[in-house]
MOPAC internal coordinates of N, CA, C and O (Angstrom, degrees):
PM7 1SCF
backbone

  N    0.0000 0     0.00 0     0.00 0    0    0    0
  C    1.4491 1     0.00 0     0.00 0    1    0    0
  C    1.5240 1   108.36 1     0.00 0    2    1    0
  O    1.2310 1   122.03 1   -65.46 1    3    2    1
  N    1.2788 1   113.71 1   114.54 1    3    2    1
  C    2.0619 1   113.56 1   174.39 1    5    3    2
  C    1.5190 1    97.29 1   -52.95 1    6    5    3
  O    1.2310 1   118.01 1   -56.34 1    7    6    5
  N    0.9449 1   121.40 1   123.66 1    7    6    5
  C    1.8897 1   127.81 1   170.92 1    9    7    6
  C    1.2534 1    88.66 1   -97.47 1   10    9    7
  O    1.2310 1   118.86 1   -40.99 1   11   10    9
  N    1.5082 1   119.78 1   139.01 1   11   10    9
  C    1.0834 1   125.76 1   142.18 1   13   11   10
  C    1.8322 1    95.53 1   132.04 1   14   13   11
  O    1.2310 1   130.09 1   141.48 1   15   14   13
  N    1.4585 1    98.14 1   -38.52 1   15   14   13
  C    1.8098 1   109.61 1  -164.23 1   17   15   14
  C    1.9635 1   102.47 1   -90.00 1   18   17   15
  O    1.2310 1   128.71 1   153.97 1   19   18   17
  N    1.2940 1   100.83 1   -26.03 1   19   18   17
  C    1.6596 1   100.38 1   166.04 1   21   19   18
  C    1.5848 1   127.75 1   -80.11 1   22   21   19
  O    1.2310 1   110.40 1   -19.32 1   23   22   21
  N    1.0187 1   135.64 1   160.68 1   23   22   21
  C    1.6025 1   122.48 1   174.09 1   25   23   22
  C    1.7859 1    95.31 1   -99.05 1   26   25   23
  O    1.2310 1   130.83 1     3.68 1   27   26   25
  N    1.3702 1    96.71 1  -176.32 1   27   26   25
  C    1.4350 1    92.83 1  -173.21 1   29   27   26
  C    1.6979 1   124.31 1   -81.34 1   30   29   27
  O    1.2310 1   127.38 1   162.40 1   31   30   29
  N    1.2976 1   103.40 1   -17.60 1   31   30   29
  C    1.6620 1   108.42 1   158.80 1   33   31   30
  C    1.4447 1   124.01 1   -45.55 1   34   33   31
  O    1.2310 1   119.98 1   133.07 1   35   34   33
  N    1.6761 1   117.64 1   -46.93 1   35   34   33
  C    1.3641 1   139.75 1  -178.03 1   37   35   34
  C    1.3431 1   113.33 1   -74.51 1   38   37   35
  O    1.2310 1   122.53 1   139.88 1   39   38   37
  N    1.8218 1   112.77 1   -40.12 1   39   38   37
  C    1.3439 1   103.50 1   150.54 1   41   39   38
  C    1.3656 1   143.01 1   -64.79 1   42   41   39
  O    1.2310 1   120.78 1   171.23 1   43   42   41
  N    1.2476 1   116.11 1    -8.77 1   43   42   41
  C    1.1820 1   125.23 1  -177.90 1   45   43   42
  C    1.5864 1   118.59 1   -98.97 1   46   45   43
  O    1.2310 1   122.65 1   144.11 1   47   46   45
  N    1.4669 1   112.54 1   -35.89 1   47   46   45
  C    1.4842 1   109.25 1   133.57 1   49   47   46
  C    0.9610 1   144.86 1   -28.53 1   50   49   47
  O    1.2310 1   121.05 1   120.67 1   51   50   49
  N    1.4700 1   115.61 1   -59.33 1   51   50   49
  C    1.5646 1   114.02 1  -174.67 1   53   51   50
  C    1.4701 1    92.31 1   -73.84 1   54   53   51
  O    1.2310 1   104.17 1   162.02 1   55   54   53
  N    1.3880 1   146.80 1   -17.98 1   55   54   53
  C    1.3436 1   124.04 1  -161.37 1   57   55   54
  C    1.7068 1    89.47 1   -87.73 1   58   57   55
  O    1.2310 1   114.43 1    87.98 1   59   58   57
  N    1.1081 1   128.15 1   -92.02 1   59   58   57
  C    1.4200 1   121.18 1   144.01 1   61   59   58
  C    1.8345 1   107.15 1    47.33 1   62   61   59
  O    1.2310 1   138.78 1    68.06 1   63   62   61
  N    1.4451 1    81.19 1  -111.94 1   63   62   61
  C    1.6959 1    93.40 1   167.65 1   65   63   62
  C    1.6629 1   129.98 1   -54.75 1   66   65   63
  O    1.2310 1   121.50 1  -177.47 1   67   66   65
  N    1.4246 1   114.73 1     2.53 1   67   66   65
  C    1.5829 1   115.18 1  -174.55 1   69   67   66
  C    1.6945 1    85.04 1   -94.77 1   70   69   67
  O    1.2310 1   124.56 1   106.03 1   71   70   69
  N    1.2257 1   108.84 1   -73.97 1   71   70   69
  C    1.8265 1   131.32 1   168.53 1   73   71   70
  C    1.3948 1   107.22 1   -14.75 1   74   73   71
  O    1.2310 1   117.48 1   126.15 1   75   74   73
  N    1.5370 1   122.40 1   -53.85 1   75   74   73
  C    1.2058 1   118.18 1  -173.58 1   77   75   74
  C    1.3698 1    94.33 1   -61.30 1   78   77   75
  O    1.2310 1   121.14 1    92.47 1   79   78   77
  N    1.4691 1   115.43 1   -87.53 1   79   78   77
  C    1.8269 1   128.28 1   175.64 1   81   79   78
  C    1.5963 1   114.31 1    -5.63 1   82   81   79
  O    1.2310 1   124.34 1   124.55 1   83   82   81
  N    1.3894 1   109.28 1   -55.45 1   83   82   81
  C    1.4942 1   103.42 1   173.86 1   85   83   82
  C    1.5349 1   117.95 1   -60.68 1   86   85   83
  O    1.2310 1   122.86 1   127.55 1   87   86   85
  N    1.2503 1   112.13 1   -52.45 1   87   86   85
  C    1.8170 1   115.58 1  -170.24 1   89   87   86
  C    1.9651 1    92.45 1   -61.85 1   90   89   87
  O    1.2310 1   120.69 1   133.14 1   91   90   89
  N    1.1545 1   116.28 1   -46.86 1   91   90   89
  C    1.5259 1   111.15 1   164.10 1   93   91   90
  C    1.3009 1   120.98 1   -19.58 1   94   93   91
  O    1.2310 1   117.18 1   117.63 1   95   94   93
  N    1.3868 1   122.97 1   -62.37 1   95   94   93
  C    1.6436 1   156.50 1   156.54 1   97   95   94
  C    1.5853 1   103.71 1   136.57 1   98   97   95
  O    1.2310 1   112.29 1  -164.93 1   99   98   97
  N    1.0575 1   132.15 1    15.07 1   99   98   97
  C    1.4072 1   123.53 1   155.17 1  101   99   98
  C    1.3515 1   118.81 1   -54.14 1  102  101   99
  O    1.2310 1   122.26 1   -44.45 1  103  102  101
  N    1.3753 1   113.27 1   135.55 1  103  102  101
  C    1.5391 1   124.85 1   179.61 1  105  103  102
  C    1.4067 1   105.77 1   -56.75 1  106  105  103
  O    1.2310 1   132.85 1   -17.20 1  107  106  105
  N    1.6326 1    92.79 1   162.80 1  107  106  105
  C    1.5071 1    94.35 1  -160.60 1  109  107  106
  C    1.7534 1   104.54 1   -65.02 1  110  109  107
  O    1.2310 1   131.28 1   131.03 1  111  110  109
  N    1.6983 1    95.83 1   -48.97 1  111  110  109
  C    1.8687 1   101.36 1   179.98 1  113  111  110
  C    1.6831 1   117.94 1   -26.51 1  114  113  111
  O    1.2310 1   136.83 1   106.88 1  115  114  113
  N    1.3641 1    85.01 1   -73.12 1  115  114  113
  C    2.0167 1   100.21 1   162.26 1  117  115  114
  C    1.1085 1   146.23 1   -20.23 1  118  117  115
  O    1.2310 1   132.54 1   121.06 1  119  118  117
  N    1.4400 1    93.37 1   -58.94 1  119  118  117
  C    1.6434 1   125.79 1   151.44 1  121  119  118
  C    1.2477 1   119.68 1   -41.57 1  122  121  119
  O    1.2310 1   113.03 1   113.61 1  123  122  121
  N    2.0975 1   130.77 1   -66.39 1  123  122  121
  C    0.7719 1   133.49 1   150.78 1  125  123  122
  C    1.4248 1   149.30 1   -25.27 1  126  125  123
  O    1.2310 1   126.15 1   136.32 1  127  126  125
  N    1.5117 1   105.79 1   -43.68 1  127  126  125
  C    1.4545 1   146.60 1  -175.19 1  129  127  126
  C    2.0179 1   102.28 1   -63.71 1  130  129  127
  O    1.2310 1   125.91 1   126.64 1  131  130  129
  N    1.5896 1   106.24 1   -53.36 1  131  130  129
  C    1.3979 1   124.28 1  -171.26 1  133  131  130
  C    1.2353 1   105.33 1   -86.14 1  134  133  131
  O    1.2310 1   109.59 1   136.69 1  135  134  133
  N    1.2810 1   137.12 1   -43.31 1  135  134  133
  C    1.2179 1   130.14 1   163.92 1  137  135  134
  C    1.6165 1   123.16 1   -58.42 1  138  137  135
  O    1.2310 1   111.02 1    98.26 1  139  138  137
  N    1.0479 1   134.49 1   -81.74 1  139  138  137
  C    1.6158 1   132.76 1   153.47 1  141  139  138
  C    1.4016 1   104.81 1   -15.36 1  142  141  139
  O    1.2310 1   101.86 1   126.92 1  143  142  141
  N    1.4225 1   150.73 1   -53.08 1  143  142  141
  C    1.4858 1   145.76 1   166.19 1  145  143  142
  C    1.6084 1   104.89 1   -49.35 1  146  145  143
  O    1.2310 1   128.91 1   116.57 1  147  146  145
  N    1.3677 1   100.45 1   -63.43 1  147  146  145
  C    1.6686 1    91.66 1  -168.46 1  149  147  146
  C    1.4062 1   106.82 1   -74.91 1  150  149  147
  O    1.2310 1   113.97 1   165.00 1  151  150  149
  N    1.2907 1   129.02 1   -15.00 1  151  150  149
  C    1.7864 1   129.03 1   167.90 1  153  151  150
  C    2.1532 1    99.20 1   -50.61 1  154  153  151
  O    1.2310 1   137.08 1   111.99 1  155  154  153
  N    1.3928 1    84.52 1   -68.01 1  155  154  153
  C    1.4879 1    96.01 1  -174.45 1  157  155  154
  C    1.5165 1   131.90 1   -50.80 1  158  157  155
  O    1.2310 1   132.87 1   158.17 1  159  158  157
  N    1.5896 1    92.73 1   -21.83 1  159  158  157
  C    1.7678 1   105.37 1  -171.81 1  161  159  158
  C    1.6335 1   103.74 1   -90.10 1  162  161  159
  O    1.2310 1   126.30 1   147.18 1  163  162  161
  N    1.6979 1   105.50 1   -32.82 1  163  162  161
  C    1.6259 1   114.04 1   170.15 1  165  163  162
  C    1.6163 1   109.64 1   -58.99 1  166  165  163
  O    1.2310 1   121.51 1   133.03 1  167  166  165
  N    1.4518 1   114.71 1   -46.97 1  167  166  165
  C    1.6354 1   119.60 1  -172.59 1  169  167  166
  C    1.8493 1   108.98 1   -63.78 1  170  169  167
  O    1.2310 1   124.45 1   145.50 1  171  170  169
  N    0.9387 1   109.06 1   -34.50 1  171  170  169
  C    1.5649 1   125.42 1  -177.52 1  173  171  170
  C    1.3813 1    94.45 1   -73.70 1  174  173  171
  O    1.2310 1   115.32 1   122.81 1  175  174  173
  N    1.4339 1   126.48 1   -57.19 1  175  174  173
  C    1.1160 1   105.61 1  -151.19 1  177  175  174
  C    2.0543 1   103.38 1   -75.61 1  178  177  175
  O    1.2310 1   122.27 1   158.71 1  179  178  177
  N    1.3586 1   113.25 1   -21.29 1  179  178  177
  C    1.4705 1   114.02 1  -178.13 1  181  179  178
  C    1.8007 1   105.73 1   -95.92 1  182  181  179
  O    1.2310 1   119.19 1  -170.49 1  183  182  181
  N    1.4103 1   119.15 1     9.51 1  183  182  181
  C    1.2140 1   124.31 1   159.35 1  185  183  182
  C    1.4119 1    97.31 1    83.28 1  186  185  183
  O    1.2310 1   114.79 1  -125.27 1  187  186  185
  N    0.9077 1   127.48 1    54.73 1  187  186  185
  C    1.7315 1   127.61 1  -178.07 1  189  187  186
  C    1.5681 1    84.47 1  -114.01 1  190  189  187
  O    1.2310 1   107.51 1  -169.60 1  191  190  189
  N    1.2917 1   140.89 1    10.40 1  191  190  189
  C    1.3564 1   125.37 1   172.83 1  193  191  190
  C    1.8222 1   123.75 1  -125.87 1  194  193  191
  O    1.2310 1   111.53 1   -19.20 1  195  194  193
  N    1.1881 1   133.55 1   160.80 1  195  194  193
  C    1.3910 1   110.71 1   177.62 1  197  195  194
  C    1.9197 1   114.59 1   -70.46 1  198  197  195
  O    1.2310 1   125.53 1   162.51 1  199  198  197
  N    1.3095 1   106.98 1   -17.49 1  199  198  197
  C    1.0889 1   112.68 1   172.36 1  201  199  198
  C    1.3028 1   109.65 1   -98.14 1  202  201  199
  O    1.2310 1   131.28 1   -49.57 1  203  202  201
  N    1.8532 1    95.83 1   130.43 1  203  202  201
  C    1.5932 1    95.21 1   174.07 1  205  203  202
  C    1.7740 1   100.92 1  -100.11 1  206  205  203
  O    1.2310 1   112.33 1   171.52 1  207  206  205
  N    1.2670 1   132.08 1    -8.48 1  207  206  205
  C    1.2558 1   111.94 1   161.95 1  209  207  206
  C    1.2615 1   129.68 1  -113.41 1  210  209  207
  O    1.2310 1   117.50 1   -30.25 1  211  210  209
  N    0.8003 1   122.37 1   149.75 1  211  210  209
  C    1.8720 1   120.20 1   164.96 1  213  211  210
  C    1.5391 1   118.80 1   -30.93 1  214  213  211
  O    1.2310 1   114.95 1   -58.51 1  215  214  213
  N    1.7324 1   127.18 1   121.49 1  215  214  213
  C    1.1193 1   132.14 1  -173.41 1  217  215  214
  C    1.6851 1   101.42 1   -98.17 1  218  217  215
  O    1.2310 1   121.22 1   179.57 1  219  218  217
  N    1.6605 1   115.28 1    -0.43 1  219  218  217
  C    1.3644 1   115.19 1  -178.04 1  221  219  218
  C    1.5996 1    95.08 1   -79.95 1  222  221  219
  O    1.2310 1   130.50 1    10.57 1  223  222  221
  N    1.6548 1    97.36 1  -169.43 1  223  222  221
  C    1.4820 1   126.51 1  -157.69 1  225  223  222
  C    1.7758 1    96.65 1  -133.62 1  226  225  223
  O    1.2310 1   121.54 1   160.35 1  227  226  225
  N    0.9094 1   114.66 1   -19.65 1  227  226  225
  C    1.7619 1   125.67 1   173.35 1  229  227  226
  C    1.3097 1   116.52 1    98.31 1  230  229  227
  O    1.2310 1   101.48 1    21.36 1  231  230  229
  N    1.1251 1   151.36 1  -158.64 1  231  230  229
  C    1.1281 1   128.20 1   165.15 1  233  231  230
  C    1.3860 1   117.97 1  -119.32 1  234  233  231
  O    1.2310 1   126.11 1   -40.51 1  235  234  233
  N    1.4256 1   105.86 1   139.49 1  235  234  233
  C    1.0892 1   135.08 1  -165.81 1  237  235  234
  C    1.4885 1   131.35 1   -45.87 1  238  237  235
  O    1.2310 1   118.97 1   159.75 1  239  238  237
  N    1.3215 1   119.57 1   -20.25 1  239  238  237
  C    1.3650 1   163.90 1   157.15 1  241  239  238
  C    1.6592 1   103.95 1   -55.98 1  242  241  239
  O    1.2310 1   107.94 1   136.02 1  243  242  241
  N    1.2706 1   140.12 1   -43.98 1  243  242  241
  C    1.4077 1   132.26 1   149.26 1  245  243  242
  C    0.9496 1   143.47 1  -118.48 1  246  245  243
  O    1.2310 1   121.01 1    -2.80 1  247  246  245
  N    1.3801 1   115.68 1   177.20 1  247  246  245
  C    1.6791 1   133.54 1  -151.68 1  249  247  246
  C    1.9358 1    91.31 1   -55.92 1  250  249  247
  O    1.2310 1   136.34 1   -28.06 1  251  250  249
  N    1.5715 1    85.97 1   151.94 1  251  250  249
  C    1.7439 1    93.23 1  -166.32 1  253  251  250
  C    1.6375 1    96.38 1   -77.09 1  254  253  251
  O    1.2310 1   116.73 1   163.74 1  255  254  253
  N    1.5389 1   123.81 1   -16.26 1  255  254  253
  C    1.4824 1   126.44 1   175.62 1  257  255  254
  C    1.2079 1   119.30 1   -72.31 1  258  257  255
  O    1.2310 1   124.46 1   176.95 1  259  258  257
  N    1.9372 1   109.04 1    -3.05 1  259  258  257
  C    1.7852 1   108.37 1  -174.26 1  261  259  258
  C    1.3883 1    80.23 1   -81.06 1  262  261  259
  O    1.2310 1   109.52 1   131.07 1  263  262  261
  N    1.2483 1   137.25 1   -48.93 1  263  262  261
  C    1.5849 1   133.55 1  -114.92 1  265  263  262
  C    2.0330 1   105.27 1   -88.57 1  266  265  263
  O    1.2310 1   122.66 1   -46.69 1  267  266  265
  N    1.0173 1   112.50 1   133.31 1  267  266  265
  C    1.3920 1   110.72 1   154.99 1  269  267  266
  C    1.5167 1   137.75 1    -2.16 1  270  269  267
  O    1.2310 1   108.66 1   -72.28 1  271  270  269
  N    1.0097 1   138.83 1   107.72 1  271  270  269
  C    1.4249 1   124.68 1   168.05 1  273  271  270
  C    2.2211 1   110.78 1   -27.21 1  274  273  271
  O    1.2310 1   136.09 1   119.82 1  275  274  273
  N    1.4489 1    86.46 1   -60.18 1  275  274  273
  C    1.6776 1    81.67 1  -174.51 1  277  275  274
  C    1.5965 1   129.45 1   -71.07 1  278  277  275
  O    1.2310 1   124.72 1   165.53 1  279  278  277
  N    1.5117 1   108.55 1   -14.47 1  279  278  277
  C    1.5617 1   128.69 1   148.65 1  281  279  278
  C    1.5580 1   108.69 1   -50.92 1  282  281  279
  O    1.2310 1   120.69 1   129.93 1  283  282  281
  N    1.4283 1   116.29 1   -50.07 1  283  282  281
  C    1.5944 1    98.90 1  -173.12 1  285  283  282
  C    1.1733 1   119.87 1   -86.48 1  286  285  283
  O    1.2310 1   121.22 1   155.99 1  287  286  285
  N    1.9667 1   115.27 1   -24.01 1  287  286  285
  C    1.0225 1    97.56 1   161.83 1  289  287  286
  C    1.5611 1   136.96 1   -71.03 1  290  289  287
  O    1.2310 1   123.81 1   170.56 1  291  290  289
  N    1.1156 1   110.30 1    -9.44 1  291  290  289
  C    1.5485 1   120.57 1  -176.67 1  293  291  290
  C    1.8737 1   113.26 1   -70.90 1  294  293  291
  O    1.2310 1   132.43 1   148.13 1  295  294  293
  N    1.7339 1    93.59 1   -31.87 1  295  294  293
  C    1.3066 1   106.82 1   171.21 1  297  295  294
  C    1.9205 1   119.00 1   -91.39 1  298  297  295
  O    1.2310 1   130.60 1   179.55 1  299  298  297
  N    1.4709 1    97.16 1    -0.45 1  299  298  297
  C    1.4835 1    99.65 1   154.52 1  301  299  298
  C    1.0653 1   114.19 1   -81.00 1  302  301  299
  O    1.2310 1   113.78 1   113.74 1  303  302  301
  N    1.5055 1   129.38 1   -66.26 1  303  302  301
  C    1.1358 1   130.74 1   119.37 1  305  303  302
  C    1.7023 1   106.20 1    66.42 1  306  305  303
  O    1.2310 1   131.64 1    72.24 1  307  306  305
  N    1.7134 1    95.13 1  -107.76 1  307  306  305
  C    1.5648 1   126.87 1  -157.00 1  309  307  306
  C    1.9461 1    74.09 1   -72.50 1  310  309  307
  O    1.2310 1   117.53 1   136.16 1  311  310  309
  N    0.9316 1   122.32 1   -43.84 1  311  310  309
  C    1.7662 1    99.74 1  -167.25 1  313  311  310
  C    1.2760 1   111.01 1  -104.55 1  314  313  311
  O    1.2310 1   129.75 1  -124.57 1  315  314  313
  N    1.6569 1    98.82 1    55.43 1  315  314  313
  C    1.6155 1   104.98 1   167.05 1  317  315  314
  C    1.8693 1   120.76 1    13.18 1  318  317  315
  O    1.2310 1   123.45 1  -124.20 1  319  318  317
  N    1.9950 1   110.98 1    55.80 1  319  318  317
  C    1.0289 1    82.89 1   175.39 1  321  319  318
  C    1.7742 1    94.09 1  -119.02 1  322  321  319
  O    1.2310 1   126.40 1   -23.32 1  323  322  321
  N    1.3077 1   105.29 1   156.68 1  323  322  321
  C    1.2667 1   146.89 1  -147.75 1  325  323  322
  C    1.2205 1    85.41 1   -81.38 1  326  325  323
  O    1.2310 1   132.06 1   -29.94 1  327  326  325
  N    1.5572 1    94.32 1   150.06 1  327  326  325
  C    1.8562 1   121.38 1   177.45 1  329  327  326
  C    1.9248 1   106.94 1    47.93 1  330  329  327
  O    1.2310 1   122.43 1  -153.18 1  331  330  329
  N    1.0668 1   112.95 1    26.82 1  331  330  329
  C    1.4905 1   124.02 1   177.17 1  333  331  330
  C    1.7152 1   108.94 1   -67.83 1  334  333  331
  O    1.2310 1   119.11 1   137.37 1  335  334  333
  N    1.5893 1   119.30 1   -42.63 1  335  334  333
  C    1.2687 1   108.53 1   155.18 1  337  335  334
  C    1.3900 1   141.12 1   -41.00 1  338  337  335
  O    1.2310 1   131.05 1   149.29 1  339  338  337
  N    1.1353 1    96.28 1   -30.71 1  339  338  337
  C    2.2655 1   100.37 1   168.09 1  341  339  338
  C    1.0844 1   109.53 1  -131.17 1  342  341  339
  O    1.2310 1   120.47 1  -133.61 1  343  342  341
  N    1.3678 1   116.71 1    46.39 1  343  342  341
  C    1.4404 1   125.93 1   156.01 1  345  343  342
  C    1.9843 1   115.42 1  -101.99 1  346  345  343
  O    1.2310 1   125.60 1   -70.99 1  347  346  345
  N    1.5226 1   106.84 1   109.01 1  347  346  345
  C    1.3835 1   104.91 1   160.32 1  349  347  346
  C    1.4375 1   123.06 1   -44.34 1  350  349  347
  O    1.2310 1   119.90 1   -27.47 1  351  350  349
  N    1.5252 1   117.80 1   152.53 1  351  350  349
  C    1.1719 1   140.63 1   166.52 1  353  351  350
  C    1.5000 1   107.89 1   -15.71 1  354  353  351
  O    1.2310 1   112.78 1   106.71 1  355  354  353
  N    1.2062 1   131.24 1   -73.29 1  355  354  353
  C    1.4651 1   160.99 1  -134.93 1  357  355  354
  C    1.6883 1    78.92 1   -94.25 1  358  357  355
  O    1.2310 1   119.49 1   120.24 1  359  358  357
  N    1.2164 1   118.58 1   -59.76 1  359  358  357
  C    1.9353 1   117.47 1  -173.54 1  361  359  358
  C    1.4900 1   124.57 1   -60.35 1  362  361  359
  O    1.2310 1   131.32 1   145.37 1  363  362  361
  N    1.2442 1    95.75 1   -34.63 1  363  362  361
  C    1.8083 1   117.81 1   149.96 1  365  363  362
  C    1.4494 1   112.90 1   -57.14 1  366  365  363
  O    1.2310 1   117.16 1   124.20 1  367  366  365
  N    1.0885 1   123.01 1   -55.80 1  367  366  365
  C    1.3816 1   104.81 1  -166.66 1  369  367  366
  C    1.6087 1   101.18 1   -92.51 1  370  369  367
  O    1.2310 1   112.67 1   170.25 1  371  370  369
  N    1.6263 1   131.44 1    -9.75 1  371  370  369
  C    1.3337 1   111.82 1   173.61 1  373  371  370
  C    2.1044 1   110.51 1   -76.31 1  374  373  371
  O    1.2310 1   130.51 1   133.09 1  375  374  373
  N    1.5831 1    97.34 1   -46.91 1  375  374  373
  C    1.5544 1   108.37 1   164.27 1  377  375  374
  C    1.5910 1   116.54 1   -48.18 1  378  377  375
  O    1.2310 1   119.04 1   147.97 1  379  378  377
  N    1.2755 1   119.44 1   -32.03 1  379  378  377
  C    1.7155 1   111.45 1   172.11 1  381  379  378
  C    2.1646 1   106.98 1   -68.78 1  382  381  379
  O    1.2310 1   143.28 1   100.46 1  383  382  381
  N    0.8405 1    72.38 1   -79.54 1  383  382  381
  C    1.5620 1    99.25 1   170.61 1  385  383  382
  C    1.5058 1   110.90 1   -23.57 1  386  385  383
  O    1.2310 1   118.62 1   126.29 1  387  386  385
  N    1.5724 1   120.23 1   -53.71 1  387  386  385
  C    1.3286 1   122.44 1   145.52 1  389  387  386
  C    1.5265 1   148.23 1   -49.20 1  390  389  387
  O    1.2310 1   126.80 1   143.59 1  391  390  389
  N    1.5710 1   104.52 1   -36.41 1  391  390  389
  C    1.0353 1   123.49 1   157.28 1  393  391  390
  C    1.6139 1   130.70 1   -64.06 1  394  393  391
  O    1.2310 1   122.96 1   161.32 1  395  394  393
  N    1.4048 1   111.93 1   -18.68 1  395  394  393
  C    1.4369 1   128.47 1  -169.25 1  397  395  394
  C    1.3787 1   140.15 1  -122.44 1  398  397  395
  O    1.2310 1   120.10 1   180.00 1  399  398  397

């Protein structure tokens, strides 16, 4: 958890949400991992951050059609492919997919 960069509402969330995850039986790491994401994805989404979008790629674990427009572009992104700025959703994931 960044101490210092959350206020104490956000800390109290992520503890919250780690606590739940564990009694769940997710490991503690895991636990940690999902809470701090969903802390961060809540702060973004009410603008408590300089970024208003996600700098991730989504996770890696699903289909490239679950993921975000700004997840795929981020993962166009990392594979420098070209004209990715005016590429739809669907063009992202055929251009990733091609690329890989």
């Amino acid at each position: 958890m960044p101490r210092g960069t959350w206020s104490d509402r956000r800390e109290r969330q992520y503890e919250h949400i780690k606590e739940s995850l564990e009694k769940q039986g997710k490991a503690k790491g895991r636990a940690k991992e999902i809470a701090a994401r969903t802390v961060n994805k809540t702060r973004r989404e009410h603008g408590e951050t300089p970024n208003e979008t996600t700098q991730g790629t989504g996770n890696p674990n699903r289909e490239l059609d679950s993921r975000t427009k700004d997840e795929l572009y981020n993962r166009a992104k990392q594979l420098d492919i070209a004209g990715r700025s005016k590429m739809s959703k669907d063009e992202l994931v055929a251009a990733i997919r091609k690329s890989g």
